[in-house]
TORGU-107249 format. One record per atom (N, C-alpha, C): residue number from 1; atom name; y, x, z. Coordinates in Angstrom, 1 decimal, padded with zeros to 4 digits, m for minus. Layout:
! residues N
NODE gudren fike Y X Z
NODE NUM CA Y X Z
...
//
This chain:
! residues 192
NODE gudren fike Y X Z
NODE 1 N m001.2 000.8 000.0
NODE 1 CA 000.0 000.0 000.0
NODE 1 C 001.2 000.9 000.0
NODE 2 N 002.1 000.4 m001.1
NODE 2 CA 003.6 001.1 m001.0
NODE 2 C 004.7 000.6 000.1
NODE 3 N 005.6 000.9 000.5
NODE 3 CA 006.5 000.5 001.6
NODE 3 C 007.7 001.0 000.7
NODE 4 N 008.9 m000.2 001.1
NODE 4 CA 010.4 000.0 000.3
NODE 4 C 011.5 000.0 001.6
NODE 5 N 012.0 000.8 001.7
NODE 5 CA 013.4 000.3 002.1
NODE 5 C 014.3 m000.1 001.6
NODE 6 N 014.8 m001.3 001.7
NODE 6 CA 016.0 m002.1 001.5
NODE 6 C 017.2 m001.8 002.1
NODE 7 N 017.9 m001.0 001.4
NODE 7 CA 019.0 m000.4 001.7
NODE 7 C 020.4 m000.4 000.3
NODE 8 N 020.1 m001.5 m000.3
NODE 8 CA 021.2 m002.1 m001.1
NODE 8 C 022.1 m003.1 m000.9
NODE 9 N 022.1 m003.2 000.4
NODE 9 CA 023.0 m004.3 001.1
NODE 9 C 024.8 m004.1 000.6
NODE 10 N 025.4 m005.1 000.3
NODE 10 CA 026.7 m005.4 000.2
NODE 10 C 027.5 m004.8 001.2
NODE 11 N 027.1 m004.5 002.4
NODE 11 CA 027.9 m004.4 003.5
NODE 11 C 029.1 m004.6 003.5
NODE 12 N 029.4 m006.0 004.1
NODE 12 CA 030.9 m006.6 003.7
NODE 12 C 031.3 m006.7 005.1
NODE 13 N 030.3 m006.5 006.3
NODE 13 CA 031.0 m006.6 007.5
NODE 13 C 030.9 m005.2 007.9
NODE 14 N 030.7 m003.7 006.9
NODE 14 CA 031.1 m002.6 007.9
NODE 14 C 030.6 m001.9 006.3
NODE 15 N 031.8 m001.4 006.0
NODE 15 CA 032.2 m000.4 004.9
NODE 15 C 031.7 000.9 004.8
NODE 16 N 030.5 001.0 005.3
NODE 16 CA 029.8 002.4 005.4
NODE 16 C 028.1 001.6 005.4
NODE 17 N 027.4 002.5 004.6
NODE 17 CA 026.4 002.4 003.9
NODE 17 C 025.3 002.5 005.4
NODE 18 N 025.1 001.6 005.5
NODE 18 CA 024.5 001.2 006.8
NODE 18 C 023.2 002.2 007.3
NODE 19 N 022.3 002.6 006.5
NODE 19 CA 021.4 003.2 006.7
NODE 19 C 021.4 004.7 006.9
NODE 20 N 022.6 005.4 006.8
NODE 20 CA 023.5 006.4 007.0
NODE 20 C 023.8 007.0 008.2
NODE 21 N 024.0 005.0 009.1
NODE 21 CA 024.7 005.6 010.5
NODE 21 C 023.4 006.1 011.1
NODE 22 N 024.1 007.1 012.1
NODE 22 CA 023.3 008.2 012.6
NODE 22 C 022.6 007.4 014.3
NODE 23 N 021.4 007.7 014.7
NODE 23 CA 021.0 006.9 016.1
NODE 23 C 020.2 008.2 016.7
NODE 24 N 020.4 008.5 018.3
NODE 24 CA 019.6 010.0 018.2
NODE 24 C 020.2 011.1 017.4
NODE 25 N 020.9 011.4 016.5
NODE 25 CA 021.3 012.6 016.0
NODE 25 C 020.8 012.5 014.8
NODE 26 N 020.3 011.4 014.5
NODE 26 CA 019.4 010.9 013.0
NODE 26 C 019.7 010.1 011.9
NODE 27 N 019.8 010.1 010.7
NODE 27 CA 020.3 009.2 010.3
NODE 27 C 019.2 007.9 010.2
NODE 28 N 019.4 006.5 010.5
NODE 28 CA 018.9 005.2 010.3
NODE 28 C 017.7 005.9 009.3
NODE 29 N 018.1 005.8 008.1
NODE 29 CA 017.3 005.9 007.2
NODE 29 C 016.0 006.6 007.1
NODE 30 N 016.4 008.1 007.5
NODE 30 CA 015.8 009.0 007.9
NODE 30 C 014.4 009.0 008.6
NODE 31 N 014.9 008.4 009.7
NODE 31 CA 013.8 008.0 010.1
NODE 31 C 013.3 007.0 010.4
NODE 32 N 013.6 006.0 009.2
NODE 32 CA 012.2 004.5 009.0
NODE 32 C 011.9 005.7 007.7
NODE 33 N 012.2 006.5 007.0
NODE 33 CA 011.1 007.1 005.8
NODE 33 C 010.5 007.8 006.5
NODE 34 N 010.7 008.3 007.6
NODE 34 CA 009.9 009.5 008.0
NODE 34 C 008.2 009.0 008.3
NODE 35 N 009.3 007.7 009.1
NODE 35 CA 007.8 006.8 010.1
NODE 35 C 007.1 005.7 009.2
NODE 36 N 007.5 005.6 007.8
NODE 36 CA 006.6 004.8 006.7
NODE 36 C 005.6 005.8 005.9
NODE 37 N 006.2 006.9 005.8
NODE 37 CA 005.7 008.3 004.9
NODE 37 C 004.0 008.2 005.8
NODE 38 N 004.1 008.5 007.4
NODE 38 CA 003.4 008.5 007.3
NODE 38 C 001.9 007.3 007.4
NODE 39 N 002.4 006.2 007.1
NODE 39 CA 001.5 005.2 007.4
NODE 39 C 001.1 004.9 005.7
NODE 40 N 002.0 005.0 004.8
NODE 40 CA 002.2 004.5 003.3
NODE 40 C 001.8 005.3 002.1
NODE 41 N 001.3 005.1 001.2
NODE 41 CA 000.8 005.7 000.3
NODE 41 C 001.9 006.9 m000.1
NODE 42 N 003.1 005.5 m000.6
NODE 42 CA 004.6 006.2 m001.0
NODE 42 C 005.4 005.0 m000.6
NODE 43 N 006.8 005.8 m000.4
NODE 43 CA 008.0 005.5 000.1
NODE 43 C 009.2 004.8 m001.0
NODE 44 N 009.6 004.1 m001.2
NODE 44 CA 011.1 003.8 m001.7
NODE 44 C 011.8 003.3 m001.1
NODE 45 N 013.2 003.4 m002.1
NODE 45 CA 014.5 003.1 m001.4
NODE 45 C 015.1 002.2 m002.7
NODE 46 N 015.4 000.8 m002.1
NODE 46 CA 015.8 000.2 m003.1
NODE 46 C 017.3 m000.5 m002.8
NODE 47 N 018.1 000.5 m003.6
NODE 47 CA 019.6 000.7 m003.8
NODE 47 C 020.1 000.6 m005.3
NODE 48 N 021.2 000.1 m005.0
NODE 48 CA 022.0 000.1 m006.3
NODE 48 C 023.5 001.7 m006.3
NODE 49 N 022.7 002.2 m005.5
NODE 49 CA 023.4 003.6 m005.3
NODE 49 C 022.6 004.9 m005.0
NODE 50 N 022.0 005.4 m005.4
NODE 50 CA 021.0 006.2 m005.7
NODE 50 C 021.2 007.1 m005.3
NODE 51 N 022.6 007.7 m006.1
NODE 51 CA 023.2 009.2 m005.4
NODE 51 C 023.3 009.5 m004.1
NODE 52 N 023.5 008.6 m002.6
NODE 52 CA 023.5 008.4 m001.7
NODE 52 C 022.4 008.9 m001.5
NODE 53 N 021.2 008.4 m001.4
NODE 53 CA 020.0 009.1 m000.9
NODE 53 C 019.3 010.0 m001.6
NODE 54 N 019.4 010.5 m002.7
NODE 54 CA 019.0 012.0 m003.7
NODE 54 C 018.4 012.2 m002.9
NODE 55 N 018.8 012.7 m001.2
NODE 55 CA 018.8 014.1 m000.9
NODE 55 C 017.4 013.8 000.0
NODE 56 N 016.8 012.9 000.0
NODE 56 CA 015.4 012.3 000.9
NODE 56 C 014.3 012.9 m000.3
NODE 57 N 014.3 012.9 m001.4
NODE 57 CA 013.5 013.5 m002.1
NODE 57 C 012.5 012.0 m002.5
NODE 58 N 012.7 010.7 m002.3
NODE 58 CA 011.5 009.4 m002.3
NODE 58 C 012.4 008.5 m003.6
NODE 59 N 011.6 008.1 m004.4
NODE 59 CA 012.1 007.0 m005.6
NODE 59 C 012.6 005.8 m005.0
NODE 60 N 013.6 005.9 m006.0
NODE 60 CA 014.5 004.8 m005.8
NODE 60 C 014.6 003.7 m007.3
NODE 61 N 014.7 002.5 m006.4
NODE 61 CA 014.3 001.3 m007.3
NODE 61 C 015.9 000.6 m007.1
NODE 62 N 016.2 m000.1 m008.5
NODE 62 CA 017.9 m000.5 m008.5
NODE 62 C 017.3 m001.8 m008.7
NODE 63 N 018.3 m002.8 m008.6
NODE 63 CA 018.1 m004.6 m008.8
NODE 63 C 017.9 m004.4 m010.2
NODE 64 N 016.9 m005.1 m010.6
NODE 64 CA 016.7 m005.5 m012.0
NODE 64 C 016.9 m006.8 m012.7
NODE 65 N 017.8 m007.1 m011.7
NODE 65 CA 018.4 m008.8 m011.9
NODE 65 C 019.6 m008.4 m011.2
NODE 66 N 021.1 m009.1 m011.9
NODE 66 CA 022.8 m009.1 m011.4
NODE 66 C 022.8 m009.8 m010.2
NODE 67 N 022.0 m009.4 m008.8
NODE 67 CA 022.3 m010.6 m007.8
NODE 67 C 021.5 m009.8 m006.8
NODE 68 N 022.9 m009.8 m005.8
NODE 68 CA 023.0 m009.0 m004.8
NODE 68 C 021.8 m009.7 m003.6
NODE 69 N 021.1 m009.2 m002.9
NODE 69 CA 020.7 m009.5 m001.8
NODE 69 C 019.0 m009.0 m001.6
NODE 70 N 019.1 m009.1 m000.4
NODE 70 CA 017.3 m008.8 000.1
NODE 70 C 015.9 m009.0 m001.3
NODE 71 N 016.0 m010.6 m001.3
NODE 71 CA 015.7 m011.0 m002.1
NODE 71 C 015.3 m010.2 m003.6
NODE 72 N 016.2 m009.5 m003.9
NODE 72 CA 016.4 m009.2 m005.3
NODE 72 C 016.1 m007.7 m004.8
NODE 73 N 016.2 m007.3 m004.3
NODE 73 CA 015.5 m005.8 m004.0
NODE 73 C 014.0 m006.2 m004.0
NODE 74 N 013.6 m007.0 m002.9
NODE 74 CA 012.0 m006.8 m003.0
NODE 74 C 010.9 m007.3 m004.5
NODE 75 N 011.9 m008.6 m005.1
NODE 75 CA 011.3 m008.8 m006.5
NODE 75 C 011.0 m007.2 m007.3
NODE 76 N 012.7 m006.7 m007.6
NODE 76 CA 012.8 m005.4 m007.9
NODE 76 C 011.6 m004.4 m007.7
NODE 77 N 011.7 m004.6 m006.2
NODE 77 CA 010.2 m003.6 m006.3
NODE 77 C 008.8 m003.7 m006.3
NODE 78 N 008.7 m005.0 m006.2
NODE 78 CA 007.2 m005.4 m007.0
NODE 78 C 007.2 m005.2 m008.3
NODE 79 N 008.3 m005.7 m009.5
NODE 79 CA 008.2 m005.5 m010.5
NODE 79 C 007.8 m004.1 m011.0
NODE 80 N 009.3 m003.4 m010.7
NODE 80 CA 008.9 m001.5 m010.9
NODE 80 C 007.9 m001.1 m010.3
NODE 81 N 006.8 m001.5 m009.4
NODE 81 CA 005.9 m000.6 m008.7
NODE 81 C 004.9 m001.5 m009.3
NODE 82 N 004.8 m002.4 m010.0
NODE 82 CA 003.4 m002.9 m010.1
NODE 82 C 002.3 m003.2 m009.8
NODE 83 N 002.6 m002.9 m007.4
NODE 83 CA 001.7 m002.9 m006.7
NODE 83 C 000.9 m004.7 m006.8
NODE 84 N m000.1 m004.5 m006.0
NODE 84 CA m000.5 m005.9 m005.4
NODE 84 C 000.5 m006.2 m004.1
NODE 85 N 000.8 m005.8 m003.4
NODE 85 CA 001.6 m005.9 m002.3
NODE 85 C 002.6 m004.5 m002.0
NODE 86 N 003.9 m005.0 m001.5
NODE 86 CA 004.5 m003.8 m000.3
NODE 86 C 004.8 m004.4 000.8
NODE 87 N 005.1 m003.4 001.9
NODE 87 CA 005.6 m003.3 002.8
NODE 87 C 007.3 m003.3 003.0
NODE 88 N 008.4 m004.2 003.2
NODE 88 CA 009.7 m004.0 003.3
NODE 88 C 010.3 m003.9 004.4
NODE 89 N 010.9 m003.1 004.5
NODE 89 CA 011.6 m003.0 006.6
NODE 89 C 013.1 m002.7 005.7
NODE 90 N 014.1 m003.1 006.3
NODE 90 CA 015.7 m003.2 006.4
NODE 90 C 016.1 m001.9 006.7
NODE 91 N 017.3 m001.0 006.3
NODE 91 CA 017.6 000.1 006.7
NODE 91 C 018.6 m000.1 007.9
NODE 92 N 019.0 m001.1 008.0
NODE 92 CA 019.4 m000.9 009.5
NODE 92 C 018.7 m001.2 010.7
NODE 93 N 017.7 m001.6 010.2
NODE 93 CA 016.8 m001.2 011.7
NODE 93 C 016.3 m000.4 012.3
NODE 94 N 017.1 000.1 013.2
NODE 94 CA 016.7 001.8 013.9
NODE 94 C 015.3 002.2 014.4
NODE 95 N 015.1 001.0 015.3
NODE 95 CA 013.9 000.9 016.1
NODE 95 C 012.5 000.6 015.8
NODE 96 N 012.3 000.7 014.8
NODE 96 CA 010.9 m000.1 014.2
NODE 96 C 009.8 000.9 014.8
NODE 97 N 009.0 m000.1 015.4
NODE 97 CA 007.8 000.4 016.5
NODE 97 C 006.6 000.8 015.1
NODE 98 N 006.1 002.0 015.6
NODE 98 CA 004.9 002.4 014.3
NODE 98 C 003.6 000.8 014.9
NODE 99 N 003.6 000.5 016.5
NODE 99 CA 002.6 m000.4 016.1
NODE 99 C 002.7 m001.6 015.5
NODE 100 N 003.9 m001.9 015.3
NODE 100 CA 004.4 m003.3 014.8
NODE 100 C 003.8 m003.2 013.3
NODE 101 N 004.1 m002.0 012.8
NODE 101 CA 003.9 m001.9 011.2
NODE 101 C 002.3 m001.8 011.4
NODE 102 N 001.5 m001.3 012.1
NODE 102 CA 000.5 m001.6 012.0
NODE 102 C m000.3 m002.5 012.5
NODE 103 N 000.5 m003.5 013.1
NODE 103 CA m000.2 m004.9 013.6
NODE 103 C 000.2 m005.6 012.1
NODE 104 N 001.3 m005.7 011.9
NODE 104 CA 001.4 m006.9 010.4
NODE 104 C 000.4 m006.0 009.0
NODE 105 N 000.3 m004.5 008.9
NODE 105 CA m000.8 m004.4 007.8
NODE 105 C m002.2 m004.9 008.3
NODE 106 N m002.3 m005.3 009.4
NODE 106 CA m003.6 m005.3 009.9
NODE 106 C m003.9 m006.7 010.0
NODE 107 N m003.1 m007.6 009.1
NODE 107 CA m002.7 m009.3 009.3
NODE 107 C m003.1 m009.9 008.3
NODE 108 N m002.7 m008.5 007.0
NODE 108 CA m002.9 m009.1 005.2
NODE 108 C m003.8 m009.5 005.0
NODE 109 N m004.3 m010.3 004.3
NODE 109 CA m005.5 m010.7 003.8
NODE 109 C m005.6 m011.5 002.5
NODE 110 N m004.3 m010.8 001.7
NODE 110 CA m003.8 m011.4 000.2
NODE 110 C m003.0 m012.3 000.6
NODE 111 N m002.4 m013.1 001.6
NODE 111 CA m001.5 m014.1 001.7
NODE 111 C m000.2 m013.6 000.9
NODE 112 N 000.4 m014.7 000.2
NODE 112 CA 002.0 m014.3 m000.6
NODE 112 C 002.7 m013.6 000.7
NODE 113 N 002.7 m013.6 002.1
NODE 113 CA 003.6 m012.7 002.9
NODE 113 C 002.5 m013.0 004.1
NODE 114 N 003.5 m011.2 005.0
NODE 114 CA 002.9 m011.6 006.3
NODE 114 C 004.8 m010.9 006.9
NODE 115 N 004.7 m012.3 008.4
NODE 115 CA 006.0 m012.0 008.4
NODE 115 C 005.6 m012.4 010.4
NODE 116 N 006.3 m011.2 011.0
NODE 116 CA 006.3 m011.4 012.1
NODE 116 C 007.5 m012.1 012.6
NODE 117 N 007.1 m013.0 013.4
NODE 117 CA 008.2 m013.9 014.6
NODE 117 C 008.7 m013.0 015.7
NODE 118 N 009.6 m013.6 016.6
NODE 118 CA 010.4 m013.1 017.5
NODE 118 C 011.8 m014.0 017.9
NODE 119 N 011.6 m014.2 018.8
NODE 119 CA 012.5 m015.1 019.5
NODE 119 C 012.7 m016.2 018.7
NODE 120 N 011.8 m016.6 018.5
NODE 120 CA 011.3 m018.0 017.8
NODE 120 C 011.7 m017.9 016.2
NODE 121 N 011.7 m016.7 015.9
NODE 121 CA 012.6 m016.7 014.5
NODE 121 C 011.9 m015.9 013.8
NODE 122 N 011.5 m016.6 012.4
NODE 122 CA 010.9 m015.4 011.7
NODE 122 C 011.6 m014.3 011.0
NODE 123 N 011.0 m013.0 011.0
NODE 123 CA 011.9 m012.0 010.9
NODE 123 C 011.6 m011.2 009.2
NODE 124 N 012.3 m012.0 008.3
NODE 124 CA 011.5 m011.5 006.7
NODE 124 C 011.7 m010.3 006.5
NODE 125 N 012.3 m009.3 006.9
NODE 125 CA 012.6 m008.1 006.3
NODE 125 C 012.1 m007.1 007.1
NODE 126 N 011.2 m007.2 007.8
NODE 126 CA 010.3 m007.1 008.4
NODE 126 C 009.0 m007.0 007.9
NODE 127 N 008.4 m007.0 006.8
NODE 127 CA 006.5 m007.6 006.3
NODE 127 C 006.1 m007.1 005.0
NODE 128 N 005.6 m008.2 005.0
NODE 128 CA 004.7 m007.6 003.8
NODE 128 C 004.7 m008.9 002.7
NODE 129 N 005.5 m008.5 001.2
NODE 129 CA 005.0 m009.3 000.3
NODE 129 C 004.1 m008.9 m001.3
NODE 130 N 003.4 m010.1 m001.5
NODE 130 CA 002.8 m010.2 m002.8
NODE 130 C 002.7 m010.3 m004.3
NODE 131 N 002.6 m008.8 m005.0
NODE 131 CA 003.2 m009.6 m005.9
NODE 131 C 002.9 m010.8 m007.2
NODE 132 N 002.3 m011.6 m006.1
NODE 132 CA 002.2 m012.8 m006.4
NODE 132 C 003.0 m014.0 m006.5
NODE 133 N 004.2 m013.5 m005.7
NODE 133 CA 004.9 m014.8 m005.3
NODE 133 C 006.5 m014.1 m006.1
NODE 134 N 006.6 m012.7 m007.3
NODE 134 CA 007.5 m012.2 m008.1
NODE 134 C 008.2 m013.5 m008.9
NODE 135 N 007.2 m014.3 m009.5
NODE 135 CA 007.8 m015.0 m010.2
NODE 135 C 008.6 m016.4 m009.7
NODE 136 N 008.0 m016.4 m008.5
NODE 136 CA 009.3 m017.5 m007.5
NODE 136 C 010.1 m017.3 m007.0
NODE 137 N 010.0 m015.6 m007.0
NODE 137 CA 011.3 m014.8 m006.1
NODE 137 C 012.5 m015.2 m007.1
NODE 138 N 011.6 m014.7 m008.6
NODE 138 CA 012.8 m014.6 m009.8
NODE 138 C 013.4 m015.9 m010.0
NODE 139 N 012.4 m016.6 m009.5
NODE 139 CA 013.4 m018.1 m010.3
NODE 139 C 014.1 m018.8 m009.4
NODE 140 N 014.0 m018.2 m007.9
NODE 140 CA 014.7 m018.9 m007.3
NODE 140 C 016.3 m017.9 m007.0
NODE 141 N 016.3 m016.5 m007.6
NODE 141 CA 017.4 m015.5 m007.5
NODE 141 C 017.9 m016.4 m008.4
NODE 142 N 017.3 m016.2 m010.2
NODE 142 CA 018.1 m016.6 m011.0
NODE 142 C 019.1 m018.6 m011.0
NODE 143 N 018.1 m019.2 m010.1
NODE 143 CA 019.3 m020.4 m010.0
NODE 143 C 019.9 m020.7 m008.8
NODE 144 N 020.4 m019.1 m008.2
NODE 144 CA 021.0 m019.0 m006.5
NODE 144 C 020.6 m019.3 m005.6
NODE 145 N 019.3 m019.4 m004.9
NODE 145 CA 018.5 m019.7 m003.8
NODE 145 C 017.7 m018.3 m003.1
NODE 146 N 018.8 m017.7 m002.9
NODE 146 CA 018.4 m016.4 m002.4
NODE 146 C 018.2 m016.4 m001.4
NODE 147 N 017.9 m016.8 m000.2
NODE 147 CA 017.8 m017.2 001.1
NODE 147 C 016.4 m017.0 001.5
NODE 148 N 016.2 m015.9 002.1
NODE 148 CA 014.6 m015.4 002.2
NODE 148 C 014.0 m016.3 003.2
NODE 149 N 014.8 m016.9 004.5
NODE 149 CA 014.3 m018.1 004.9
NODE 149 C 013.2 m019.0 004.4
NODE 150 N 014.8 m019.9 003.4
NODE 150 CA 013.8 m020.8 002.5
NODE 150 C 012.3 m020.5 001.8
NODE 151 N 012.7 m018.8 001.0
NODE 151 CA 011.6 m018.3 000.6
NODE 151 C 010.3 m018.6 001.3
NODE 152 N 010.0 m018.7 002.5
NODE 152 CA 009.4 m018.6 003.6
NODE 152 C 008.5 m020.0 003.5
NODE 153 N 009.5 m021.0 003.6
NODE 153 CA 008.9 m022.5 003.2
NODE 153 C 008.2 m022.8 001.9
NODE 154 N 008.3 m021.7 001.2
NODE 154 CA 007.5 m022.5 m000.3
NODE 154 C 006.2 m021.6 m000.5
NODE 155 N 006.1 m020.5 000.1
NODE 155 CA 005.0 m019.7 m000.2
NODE 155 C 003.7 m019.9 001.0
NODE 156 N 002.8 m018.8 000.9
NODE 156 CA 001.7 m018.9 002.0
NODE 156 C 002.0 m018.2 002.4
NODE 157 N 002.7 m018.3 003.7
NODE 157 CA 003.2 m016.8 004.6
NODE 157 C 001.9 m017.1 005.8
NODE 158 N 001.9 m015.4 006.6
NODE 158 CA 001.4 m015.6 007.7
NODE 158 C 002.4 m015.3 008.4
NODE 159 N 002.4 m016.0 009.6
NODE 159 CA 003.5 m015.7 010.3
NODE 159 C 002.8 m015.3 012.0
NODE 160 N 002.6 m013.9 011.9
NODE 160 CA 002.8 m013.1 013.2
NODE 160 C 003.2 m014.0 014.8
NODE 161 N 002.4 m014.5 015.4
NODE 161 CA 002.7 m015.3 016.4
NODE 161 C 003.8 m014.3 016.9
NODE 162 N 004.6 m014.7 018.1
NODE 162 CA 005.5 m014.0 018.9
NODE 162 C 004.3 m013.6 019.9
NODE 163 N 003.9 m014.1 020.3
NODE 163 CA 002.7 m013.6 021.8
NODE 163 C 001.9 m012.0 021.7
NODE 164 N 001.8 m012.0 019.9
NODE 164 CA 001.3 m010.7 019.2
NODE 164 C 002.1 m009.9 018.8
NODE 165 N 003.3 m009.8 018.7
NODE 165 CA 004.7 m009.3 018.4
NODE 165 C 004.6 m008.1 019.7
NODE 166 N 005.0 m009.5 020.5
NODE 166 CA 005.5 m008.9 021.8
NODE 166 C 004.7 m008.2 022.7
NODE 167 N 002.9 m008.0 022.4
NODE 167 CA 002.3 m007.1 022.8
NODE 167 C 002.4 m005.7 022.4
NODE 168 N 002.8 m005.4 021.2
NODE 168 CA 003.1 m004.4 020.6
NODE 168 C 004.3 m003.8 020.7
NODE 169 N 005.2 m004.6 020.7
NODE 169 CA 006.8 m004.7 021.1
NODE 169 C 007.6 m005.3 022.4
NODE 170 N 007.5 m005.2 022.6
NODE 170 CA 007.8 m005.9 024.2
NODE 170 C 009.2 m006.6 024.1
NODE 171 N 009.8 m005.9 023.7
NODE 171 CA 011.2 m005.6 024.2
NODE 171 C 012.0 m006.1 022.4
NODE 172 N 011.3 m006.3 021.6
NODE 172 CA 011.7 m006.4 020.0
NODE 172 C 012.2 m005.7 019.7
NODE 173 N 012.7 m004.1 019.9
NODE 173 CA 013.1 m002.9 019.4
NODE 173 C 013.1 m003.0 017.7
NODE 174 N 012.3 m003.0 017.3
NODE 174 CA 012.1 m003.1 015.6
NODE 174 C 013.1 m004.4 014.5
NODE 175 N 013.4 m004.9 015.7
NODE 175 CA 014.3 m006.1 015.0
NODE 175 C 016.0 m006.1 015.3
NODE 176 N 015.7 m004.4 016.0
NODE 176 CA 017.6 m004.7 016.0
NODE 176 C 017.8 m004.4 015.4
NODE 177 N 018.6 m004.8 014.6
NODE 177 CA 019.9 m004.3 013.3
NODE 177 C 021.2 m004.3 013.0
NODE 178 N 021.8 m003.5 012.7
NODE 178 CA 023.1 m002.9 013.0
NODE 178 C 023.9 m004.1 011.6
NODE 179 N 024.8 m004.5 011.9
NODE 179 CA 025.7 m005.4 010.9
NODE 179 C 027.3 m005.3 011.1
NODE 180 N 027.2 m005.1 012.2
NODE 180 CA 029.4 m004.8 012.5
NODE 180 C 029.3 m003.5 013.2
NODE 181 N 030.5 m002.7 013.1
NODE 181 CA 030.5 m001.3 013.9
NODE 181 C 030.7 m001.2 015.6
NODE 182 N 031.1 m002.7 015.8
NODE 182 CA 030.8 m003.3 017.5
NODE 182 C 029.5 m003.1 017.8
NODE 183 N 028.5 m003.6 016.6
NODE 183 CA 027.0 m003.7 017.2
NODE 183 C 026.4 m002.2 017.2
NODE 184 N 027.0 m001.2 016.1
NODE 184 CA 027.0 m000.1 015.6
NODE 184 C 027.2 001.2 017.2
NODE 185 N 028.3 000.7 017.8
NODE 185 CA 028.7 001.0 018.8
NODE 185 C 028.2 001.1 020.4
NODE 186 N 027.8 m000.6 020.2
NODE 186 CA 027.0 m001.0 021.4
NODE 186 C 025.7 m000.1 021.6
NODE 187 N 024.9 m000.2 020.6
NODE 187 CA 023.7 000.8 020.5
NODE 187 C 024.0 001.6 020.5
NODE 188 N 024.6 002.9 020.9
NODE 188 CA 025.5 003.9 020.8
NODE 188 C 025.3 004.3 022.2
NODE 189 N 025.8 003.2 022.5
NODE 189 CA 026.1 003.4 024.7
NODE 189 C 024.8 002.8 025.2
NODE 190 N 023.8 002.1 024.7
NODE 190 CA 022.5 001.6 025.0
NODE 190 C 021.1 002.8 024.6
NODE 191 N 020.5 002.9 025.5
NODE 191 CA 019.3 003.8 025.9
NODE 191 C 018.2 003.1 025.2
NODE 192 N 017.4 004.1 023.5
NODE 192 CA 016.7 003.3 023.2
NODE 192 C 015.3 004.3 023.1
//
């Protein structure tokens, strides 16, 4: 199984390339490739800015459709990778627990996604999808229904009880993510 990071975000609430900011002395980025490398066949990074990460040495996959969001990154990299399935984690999540990623690989069983819960909320950029479900990604990007939510409702997801989450994670570490330079900050002065 391949694993992508999604790190083509808009960032309209904090003007610096989110996966960049540094946690530990590290950049974000840095180390969710370091900690996918080793669980993943291969690693990508799916940006619409490439130059940025050159310097990681891992392929980079651009939107292959004019439409910004999550959504269109992961279509993106089912298409270019041609896999049966990836693995997608968010680049601004600092904390992603190695057992978390290997409780949800250990979930697949060909389902169009596997998507773990947490605080009652399912968490998509988080899991694992199929590329089986490419051609409802596309048709729902191309007539604006990009809402990975929704996506959620029309496919066969598994969805990761919270009770199994939270044995591996306790504390939900793998689902913080950084969005304003307040939150940027807060973690900053917080012990992780």
């Amino acid at each position: 199984m391949h694993a992508v990071i999604l790190a083509g975000g808009e960032n309209k609430r904090i003007k610096i390339q989110k996966g960049l900011l540094e946690i530990n002395g590290k950049r974000i980025i840095e180390s969710s490739a370091a900690l996918l490398e080793k669980k993943f066949n291969k690693v990508f990074i799916s940006t619409n800015t490439p130059e940025i990460y050159f310097y990681l040495g891992l392929n980079m996959i651009g939107d292959i459709l004019d439409y910004r969001g999550p959504m269109t990154g992961i279509f993106s990299a089912l298409v270019y990778t041609g896999a049966p399935e990836i693995f997608v984690a968010a680049c601004d999540m600092p904390f992603i627990q190695h057992d978390l990623i290997a409780l949800i690989v250990s979930r697949y069983r060909g389902q169009d996604a596997v998507v773990p819960v947490f605080n009652s909320t399912p968490q998509p950029l988080l899991g694992i999808y199929s590329g089986k479900i490419a051609g409802i990604m596309e048709n729902r990007i191309r007539y604006g229904n990009r809402s990975m939510m929704d996506l959620l409702t029309e496919i066969n997801v598994y969805f990761i009880k919270e009770e199994d989450v939270v044995r591996v994670d306790p504390e939900g570490k793998s689902f913080v993510n950084i969005n304003t330079m307040e939150e940027y900050k807060k973690l900053l002065d917080q012990s992780y």
